[in-house]
C-alpha positions as CSV (number, residue, x, y, z in Angstrom):
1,X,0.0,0.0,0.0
2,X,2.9,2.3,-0.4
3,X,3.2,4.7,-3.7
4,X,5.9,7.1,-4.6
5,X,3.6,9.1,-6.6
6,X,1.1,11.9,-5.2
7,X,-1.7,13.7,-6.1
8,X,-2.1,17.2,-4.2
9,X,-4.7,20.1,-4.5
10,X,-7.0,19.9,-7.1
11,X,-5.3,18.3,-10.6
12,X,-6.2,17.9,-13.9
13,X,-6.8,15.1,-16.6
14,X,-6.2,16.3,-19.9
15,X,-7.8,14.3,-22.8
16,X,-8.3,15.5,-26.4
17,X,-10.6,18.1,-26.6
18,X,-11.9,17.5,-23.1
19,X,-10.4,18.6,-19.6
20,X,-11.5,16.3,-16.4
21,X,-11.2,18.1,-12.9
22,X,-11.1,16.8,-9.9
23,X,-9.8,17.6,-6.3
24,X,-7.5,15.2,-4.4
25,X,-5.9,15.6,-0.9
26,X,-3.9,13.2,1.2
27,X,-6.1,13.3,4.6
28,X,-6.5,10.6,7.5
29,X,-8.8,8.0,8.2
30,X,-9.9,10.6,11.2
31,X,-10.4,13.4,8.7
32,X,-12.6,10.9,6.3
33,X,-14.7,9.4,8.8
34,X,-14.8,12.0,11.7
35,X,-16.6,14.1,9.5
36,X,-20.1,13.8,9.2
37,X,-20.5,12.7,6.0
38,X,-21.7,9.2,4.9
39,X,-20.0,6.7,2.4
40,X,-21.1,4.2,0.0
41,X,-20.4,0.8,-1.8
42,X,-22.1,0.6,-4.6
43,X,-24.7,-1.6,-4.8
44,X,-22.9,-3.6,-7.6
45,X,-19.6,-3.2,-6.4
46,X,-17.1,-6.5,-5.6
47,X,-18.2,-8.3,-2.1
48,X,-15.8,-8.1,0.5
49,X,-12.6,-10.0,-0.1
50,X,-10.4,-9.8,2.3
51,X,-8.8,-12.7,3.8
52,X,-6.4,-13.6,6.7
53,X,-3.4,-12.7,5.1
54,X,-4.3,-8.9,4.4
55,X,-5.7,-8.9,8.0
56,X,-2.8,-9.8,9.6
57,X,-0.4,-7.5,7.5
58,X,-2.9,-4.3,8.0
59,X,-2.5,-5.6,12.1
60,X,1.3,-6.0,11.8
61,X,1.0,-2.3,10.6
62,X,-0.8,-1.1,13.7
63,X,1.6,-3.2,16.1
64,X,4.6,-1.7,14.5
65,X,3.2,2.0,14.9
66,X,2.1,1.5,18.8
67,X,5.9,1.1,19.4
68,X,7.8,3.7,21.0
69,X,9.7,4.9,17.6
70,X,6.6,3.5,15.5
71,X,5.7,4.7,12.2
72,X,4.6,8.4,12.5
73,X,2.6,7.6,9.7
74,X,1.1,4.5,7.6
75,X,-0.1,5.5,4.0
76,X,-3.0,3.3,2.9
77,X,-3.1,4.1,-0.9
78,X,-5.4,5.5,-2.7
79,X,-9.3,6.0,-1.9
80,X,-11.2,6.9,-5.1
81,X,-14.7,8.7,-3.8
82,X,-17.8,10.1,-6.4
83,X,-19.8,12.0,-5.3
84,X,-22.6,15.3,-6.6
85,X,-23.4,17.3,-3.5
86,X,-19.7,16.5,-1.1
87,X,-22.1,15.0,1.3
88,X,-22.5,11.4,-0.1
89,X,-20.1,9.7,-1.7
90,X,-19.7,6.2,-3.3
91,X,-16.5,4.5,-2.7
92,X,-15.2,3.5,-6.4
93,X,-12.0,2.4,-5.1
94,X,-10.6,1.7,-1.6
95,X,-14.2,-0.4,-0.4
96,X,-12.0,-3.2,1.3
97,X,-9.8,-0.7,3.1
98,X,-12.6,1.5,4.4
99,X,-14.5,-1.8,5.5
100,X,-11.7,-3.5,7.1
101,X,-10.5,-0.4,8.8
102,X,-14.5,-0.2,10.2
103,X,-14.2,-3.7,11.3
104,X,-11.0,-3.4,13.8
105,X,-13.1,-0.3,15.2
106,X,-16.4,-3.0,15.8
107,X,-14.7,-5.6,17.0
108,X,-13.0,-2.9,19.8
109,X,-15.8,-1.4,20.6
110,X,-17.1,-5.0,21.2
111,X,-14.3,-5.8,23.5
112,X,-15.2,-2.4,25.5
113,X,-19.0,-4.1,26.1
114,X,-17.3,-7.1,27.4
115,X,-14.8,-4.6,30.0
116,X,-18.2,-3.3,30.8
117,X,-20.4,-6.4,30.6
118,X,-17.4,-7.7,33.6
119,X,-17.0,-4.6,35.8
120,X,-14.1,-3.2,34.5
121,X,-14.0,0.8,34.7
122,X,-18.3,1.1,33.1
123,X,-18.8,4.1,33.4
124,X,-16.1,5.8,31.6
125,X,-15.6,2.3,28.8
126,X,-19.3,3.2,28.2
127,X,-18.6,6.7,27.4
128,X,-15.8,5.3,24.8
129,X,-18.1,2.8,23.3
130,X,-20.9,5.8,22.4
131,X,-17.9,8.6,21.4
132,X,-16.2,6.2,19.1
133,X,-19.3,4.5,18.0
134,X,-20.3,7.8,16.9
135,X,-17.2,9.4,16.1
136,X,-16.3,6.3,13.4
137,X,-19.6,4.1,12.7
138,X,-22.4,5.9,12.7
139,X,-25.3,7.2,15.0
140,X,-27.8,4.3,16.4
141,X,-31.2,5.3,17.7
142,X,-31.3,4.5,21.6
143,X,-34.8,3.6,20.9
144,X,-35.1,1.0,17.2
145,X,-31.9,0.4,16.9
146,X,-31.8,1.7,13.7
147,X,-28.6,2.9,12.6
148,X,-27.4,6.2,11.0
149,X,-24.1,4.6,9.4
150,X,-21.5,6.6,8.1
151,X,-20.4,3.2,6.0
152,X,-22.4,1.3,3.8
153,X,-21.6,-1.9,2.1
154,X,-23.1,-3.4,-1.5
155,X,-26.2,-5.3,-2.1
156,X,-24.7,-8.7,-0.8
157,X,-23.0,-7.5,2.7
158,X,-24.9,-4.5,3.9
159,X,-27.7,-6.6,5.8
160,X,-25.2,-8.3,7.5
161,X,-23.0,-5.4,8.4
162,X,-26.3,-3.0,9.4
163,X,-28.2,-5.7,11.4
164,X,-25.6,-7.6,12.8
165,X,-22.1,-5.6,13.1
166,X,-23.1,-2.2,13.5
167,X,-25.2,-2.9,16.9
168,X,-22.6,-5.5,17.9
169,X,-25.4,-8.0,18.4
170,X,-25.6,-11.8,18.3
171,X,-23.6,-13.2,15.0
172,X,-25.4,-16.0,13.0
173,X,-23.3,-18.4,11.7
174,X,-26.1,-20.0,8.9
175,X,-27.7,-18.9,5.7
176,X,-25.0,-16.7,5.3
177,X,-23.4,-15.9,2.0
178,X,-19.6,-16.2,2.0
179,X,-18.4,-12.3,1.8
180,X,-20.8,-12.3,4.8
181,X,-19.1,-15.2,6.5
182,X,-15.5,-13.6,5.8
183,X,-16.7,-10.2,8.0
184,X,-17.6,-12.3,10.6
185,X,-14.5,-14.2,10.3
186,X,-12.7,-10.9,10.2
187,X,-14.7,-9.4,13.2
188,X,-13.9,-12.3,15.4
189,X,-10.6,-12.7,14.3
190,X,-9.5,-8.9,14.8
191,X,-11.5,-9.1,18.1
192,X,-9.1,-11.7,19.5
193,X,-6.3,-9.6,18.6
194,X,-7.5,-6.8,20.4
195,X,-8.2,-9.1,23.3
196,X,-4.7,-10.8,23.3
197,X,-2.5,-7.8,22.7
198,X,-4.9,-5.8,25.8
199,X,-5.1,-9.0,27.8
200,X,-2.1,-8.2,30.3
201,X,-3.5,-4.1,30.7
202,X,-5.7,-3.0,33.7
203,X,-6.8,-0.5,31.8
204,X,-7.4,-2.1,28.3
205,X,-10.0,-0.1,27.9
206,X,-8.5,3.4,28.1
207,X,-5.3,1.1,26.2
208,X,-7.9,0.4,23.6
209,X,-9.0,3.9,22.8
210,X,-5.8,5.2,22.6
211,X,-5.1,2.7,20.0
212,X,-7.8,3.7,17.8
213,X,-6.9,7.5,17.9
214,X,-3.2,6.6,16.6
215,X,-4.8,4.8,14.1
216,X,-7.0,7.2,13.3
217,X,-4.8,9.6,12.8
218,X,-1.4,8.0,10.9
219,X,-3.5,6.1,8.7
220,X,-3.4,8.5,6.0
221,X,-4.8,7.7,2.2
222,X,-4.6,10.3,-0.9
223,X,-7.9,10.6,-1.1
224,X,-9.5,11.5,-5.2
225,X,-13.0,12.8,-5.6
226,X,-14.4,12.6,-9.0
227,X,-18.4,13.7,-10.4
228,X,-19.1,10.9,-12.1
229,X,-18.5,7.6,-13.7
230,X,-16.5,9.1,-16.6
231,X,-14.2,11.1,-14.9
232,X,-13.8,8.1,-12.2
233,X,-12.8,6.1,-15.7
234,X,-10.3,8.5,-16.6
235,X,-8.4,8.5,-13.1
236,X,-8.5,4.9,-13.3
237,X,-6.2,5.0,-16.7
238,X,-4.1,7.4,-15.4
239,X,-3.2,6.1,-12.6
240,X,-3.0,2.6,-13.9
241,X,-0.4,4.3,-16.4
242,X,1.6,5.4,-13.4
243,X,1.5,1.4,-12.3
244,X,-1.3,2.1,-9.7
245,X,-4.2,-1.1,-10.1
246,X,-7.4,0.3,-9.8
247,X,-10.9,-1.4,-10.3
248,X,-11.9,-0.2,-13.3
249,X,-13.6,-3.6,-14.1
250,X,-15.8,-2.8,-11.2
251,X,-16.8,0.7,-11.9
252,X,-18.1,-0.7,-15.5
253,X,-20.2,-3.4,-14.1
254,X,-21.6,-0.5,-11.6
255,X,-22.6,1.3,-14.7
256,X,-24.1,-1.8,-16.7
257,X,-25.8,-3.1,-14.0
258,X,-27.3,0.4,-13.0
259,X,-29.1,0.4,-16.0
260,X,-30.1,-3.5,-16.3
261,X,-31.0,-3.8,-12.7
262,X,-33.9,-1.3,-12.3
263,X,-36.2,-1.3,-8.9
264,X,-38.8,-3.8,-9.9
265,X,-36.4,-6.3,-10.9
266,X,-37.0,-9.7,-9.3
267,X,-34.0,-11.1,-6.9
268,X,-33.0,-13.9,-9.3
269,X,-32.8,-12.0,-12.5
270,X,-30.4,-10.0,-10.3
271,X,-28.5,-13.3,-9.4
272,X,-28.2,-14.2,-13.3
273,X,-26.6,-11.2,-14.8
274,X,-24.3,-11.3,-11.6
275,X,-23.4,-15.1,-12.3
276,X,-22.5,-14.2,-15.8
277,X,-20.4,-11.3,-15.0
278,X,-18.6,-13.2,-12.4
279,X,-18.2,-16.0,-14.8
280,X,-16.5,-13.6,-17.1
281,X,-14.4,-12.0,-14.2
282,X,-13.7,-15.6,-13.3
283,X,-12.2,-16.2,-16.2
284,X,-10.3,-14.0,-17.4
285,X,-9.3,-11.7,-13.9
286,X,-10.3,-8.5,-13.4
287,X,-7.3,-6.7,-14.5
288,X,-7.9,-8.4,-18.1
289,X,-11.3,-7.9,-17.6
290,X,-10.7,-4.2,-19.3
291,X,-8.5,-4.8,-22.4
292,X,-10.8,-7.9,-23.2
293,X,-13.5,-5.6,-23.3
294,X,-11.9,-3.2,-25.7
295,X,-11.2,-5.8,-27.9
296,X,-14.4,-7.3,-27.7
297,X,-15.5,-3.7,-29.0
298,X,-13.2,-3.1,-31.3
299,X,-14.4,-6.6,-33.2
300,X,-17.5,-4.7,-34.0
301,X,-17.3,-1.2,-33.5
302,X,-15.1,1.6,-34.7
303,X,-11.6,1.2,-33.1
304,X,-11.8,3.1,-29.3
305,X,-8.5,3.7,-27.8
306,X,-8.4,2.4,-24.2
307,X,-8.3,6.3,-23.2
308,X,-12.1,6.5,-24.3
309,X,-13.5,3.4,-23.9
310,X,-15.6,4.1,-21.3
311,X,-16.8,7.4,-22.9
312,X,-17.8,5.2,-26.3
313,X,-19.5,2.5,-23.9
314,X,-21.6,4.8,-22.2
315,X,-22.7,6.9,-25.0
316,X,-23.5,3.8,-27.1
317,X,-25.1,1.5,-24.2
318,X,-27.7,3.7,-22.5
319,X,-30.5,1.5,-22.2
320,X,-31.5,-1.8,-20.3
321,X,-31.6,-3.8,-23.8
322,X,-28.8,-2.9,-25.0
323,X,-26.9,-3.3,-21.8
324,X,-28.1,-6.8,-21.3
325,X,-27.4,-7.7,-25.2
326,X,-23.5,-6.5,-24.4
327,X,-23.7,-8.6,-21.4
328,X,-25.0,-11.5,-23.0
329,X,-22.3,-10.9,-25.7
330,X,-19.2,-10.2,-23.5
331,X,-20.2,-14.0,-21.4
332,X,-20.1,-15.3,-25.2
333,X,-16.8,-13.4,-26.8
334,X,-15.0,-14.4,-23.2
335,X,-14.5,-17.6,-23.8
336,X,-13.0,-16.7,-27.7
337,X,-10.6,-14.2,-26.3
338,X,-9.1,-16.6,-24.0
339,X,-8.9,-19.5,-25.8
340,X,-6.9,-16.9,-28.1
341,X,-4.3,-15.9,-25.3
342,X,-4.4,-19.8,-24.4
343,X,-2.7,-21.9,-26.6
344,X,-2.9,-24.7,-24.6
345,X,-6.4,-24.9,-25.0
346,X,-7.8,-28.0,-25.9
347,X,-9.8,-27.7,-29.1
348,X,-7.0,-25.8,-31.0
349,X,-5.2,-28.1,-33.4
350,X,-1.6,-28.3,-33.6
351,X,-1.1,-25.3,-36.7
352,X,-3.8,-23.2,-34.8
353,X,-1.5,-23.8,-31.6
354,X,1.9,-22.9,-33.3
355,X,0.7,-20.1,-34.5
356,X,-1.1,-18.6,-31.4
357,X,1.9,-19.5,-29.5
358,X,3.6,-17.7,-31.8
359,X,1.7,-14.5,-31.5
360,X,2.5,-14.9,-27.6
361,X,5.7,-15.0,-28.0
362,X,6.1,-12.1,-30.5
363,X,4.2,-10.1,-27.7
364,X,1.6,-8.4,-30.2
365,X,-1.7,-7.6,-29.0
366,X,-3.1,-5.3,-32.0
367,X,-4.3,-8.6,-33.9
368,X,-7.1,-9.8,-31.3
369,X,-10.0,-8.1,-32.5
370,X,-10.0,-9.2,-35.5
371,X,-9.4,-12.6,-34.7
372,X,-12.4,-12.7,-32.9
373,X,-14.4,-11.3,-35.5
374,X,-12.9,-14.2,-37.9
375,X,-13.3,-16.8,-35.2
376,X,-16.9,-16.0,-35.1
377,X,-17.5,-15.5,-38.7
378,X,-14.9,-18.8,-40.3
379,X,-14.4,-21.5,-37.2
380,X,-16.8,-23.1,-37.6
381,X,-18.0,-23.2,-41.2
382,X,-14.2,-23.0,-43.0
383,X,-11.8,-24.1,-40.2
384,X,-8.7,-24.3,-42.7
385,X,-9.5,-20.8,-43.4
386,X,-9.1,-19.4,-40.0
387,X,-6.2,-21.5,-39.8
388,X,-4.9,-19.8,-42.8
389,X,-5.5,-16.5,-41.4
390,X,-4.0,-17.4,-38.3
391,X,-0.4,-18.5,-39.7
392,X,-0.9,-15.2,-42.4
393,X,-1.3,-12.9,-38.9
394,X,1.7,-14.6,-37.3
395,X,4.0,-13.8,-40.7
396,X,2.8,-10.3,-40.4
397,X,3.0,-9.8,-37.4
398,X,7.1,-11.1,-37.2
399,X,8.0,-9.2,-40.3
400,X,5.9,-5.7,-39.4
401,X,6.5,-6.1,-35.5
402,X,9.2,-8.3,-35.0
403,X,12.2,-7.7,-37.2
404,X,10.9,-4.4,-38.8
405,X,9.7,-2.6,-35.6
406,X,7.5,-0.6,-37.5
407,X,4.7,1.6,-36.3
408,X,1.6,-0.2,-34.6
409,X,-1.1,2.9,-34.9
410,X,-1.6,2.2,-38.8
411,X,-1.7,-1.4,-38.1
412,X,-4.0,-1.7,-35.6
413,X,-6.3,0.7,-37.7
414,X,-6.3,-1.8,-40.1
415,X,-6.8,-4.9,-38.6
416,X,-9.7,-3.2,-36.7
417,X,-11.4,-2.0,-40.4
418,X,-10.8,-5.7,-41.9
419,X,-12.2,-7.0,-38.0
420,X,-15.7,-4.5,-38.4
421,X,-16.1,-6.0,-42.5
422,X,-15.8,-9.1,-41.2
423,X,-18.5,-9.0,-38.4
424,X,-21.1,-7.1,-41.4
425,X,-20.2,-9.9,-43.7
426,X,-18.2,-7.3,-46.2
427,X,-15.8,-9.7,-46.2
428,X,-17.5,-13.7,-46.3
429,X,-14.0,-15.2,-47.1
430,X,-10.6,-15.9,-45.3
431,X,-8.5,-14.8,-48.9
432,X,-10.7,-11.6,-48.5
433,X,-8.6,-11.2,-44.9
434,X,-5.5,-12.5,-45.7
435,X,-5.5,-9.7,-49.0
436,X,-6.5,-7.6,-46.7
437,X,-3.4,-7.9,-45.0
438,X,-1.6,-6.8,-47.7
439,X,-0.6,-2.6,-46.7
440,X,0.7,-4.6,-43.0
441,X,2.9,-6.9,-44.8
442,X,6.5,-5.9,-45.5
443,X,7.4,-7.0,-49.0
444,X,10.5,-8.6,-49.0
445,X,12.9,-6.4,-49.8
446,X,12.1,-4.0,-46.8
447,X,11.9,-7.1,-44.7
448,X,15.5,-8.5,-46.1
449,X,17.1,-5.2,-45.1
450,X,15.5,-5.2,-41.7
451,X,16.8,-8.4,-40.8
452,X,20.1,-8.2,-42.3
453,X,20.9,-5.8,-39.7
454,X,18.5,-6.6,-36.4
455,X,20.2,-7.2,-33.2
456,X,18.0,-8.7,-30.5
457,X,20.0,-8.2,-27.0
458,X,19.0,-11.9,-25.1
459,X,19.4,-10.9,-21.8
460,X,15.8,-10.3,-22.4
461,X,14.0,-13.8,-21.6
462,X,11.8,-12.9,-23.8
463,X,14.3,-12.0,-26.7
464,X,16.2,-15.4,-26.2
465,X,13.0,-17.3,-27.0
466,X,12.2,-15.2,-30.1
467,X,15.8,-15.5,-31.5
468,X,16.0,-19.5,-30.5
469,X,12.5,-19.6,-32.0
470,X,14.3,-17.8,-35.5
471,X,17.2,-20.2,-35.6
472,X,15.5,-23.1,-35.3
473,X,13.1,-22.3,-38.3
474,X,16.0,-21.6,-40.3
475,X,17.2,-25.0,-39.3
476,X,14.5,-26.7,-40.7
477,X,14.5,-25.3,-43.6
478,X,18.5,-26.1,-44.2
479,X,17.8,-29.8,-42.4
480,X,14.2,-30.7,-42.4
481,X,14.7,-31.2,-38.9
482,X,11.8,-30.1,-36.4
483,X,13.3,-28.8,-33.2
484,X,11.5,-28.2,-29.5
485,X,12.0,-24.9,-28.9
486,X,11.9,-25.4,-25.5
487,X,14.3,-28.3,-24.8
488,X,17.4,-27.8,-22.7
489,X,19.0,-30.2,-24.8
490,X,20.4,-27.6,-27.1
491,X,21.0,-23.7,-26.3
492,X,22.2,-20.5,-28.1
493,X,25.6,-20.1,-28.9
494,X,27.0,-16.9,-29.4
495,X,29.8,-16.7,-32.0
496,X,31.5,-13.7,-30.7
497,X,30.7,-14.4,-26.7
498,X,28.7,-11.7,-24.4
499,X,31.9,-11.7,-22.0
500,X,34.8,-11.3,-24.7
501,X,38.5,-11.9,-23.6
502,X,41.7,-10.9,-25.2
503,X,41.6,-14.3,-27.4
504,X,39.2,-11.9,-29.3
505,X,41.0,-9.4,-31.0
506,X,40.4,-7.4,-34.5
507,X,37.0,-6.0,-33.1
508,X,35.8,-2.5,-32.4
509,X,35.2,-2.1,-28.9
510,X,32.5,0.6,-29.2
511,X,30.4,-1.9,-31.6
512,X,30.8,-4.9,-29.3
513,X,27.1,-4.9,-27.6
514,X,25.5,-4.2,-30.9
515,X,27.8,-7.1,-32.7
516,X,27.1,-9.5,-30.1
517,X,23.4,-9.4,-30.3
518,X,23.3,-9.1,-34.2
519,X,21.3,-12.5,-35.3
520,X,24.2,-13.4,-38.0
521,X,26.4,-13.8,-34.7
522,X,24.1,-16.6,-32.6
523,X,23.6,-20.0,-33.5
524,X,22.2,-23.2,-31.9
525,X,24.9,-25.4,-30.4
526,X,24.3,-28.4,-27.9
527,X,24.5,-27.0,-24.7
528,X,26.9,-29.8,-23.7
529,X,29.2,-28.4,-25.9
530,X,28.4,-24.9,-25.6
531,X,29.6,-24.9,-21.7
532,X,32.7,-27.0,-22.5
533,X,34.0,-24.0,-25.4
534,X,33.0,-21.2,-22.8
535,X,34.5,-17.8,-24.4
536,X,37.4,-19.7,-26.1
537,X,38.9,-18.3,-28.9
538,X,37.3,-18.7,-32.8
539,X,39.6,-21.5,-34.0
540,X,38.4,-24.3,-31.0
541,X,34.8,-22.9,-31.3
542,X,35.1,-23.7,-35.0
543,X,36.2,-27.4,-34.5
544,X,33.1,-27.9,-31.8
545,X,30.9,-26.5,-34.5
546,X,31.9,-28.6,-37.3
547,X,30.5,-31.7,-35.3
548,X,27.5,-30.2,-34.1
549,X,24.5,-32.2,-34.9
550,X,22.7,-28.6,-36.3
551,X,23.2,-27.9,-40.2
552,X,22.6,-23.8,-39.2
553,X,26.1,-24.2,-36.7
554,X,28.3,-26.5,-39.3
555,X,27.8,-23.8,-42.0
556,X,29.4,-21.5,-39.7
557,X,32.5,-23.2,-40.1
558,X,32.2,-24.4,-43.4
559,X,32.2,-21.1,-44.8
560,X,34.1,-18.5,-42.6
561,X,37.6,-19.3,-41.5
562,X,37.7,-16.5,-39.2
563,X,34.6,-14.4,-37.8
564,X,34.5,-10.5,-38.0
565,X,32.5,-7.9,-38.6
566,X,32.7,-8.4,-42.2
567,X,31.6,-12.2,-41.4
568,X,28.6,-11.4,-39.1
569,X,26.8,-9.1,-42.1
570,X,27.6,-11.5,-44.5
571,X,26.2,-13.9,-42.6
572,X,23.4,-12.4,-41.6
573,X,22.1,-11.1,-45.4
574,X,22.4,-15.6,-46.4
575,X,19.9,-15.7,-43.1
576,X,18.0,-12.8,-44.2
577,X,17.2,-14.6,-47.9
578,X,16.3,-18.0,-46.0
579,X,14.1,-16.1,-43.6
580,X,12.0,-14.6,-46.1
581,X,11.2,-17.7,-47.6
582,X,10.1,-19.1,-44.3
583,X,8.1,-16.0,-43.2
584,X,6.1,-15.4,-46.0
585,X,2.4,-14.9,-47.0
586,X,2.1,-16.8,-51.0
587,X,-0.6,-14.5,-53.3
């Protein structure tokens, strides 16, 4: 819960042709809840989640700062509020916090009631039950019972918390749902805490109290209060940019659900959407959930940048049909979308494997949408067809992306206007797609030139895979030989080593990095071998390689008697030809 990066005074969001205000301030759990004003989870929002392991970390955080040298202050992250009169406000971000926080001050003001319930010092642990009751949960009427809460939970944990925490009355343990079993778990679990650490004090109850004020007032968050769902949205992406995770993927079920779910709904139609949203979540996670969506959109619609997603979903979905259509729709495309980023899933045969494993590895994301849109429209009635378009989006994607490093914006436009004629039926073939691809493919020329000179540093993990991946295409097309790419059988070998000695000589030290990393410099070698030869000098390397079982490594020493500069680009232009002959999309 710690963050280097702050928000102070009142900031500003700029988007094109829009500004988004809103105020943030860093202020303490005191200053939030001491305050008279009354917070909200929205009805839709996540249940509560927490389990033991958050609760004992947030209670190792309180232990350390009751020491004598304690924290003088413990920053609990950031609390994302929306509210239109600064009098109500609906916690978007920061529920599980807020609730936890609320259910260490319960479960202490329940341990006060048993002090008092057993003599110890009533009169004045009465007087702290009703101040901190009011101070931090909420005014009860002496009278019904009926509580005034300053906190209120969603649709599936309010009852419990209003009716059964709040008033500190008797717990049920049945016909509870299980975010409602984990508060009680968590009320009876911070209650024994309090108990144990207060156990040994005559006065735990003053002990207690005094507690709850340092607490109060160290626990600080940055605090961000929007006016509505869309500028809520927008701090979401920022901050996300700035590698803070926010629940967007709640904040857009709160807004499809507000609209589906209106007042007369019955209680199971409720309990369906929510079982296909959580389905969805389920599956693919909640941080997913977000770029799955704009995919999903992006398959039908006009391509939305993540920036204004939200804005395009909002003005396009706006009422209970069409909300429950994209509902329906998303529990449908979810399972397509994952069984794209999942390789390993069952139904795919082995081509459609390679090649999605292949886009994996290349670490491309722009092709999704319209894969979806072909899945739909050619899986099941032409199979061979998507698999064509599959292996044609895994060329282009390792010419344009991998070895060319060429500009994704055009790109992605593309495959997004080929993804929209799809879904219309414009295009009712897999050769209309795959023509299609045509502006996206590097002809071979541009490609030949890109790879006679790429350099891939694999100190990346990710780099060694793609340039062991390269090498062992081009050695099946010298050898006919199929290799595992990931066997630990064989390993890259590089010519010229990463940790050159003076057995190296004749080479410019300022180009070293970039001549090391150049693919005409790496081979495949058995990685027997390849730790016996270590950084010896070319001459024994060359001997090893002319035994190697690998046609791609016993050209090396067929053909250069001594390795250069001169040698690697020479090299690397015979690869270049063979590589475009692997990587290639026929007319």
């Amino acid at each position: 819960m710690k963050s280097d990066w702050f928000l102070t005074n009142t900031q500003q969001i700029k988007q094109p042709m829009t500004t988004i205000n809103f105020n943030t301030s860093n202020q303490t759990f005191r200053q939030i809840f001491g305050n008279g004003l009354s917070y909200h989870v929205p009805r839709f929002q996540r249940d509560y989640s927490w389990e033991q392991d958050e609760w004992d970390d947030l209670w190792m955080d309180i232990l350390v700062m009751l020491e004598e040298d304690g924290d003088p202050a413990h920053y609990m992250g950031y609390l994302v509020l929306q509210s239109s009169d600064s009098k109500r406000f609906e916690i978007i971000d920061g529920q599980q916090r807020l609730t936890t926080i609320s259910l260490i001050v319960l479960s202490g003001l329940s341990y006060l009631k048993d002090l008092i319930q057993s003599g110890q010092d009533p009169q004045n642990n009465m007087s702290r039950v009703e101040q901190l009751q009011r101070n931090y949960i909420g005014y009860i009427d002496p009278v019904t019972l009926v509580s005034q809460p300053k906190l209120e939970l969603n649709r599936h944990n309010n009852r419990f918390y209003q009716n059964h925490l709040v008033p500190l009355a008797h717990l049920p343990q049945r016909n509870l749902n299980s975010s409602e079993h984990r508060l009680r778990k968590a009320f009876i679990w911070f209650k024994n805490k309090i108990e144990s650490h207060f156990r040994t004090e005559p006065n735990g109850g003053e002990k207690f109290a005094g507690m709850l004020e340092v607490l109060a007032d160290r626990f600080f968050f940055t605090v961000i209060t929007v006016n509505n769902e869309l500028n809520a949205f927008t701090v979401f992406e920022t901050l996300n940019a700035r590698g803070v995770r926010l629940s967007a993927t709640d904040l857009l079920k709160n807004y499809l659900f507000s609209i589906i779910c209106t007042p007369n709904r019955h209680e199971s139609e409720l309990k369906t959407i929510e079982d296909h949203w959580e389905r969805i979540v389920g599956l693919l996670g909640s941080e997913s959930f977000p770029e799955f969506l704009r995919i999903y959109w992006n398959s039908r619609n006009k391509l939305v940048r993540k920036a204004h997603l939200f804005k395009t979903i909002r003005r396009s979905i706006d009422n209970r049909e069409s909300a429950f259509q994209l509902l329906r729709d998303l529990d449908h495309s979810a399972d397509i979308y994952a069984a794209l980023r999942d390789p390993g899933e069952s139904f795919w045969n082995e081509r459609e494997r390679e090649a999605l494993e292949q886009l994996l590895m290349f670490y491309v994301r722009q092709p999704y949408a319209m894969l979806m849109a072909c899945h739909n429209a050619f899986f099941d009635t032409d199979r061979n067809g998507f698999i064509q378009i599959l292996r044609a989006v895994s060329v282009v994607s390792f010419r344009y992306n991998v070895i060319c490093n060429l500009q994704t914006h055009d790109q992605e436009n593309l495959y997004n206007d080929v993804a929209q004629k799809v879904t219309n039926r414009f295009y009712d073939r897999p050769r209309d797609v795959i023509t299609a691809l045509t502006p996206v493919y590097p002809d071979d020329g541009t490609f030949k030139a890109a790879f006679s000179q790429k350099e891939l540093k694999t100190t990346s993990g990710r780099n060694k895979k793609v340039v062991k991946y390269i090498l062992s295409r081009i050695e099946r097309q010298l050898s006919e030989k199929v290799l595992d790419t990931e066997s630990s059988v064989y390993s890259l070998e590089h010519i010229l080593p990463e940790n050159t000695s003076d057995v190296w000589p004749g080479f410019d030290e300022s180009k070293l990095d970039r001549l090391i990393y150049r693919l005409g410099n790496m081979t495949l070698l058995e990685t027997r071998k390849n730790k016996s030869i270590g950084n010896s000098d070319y001459s024994i390397k060359r001997e090893r390689y002319r035994s190697s079982e690998f046609r791609i490594t016993q050209t090396v020493a067929e053909y250069y008697d001594k390795w250069s500069e001169q040698k690697i680009d020479s090299r690397q232009k015979k690869m270049a030809d063979i590589a475009s002959s692997i990587w290639r999309i026929d007319a």
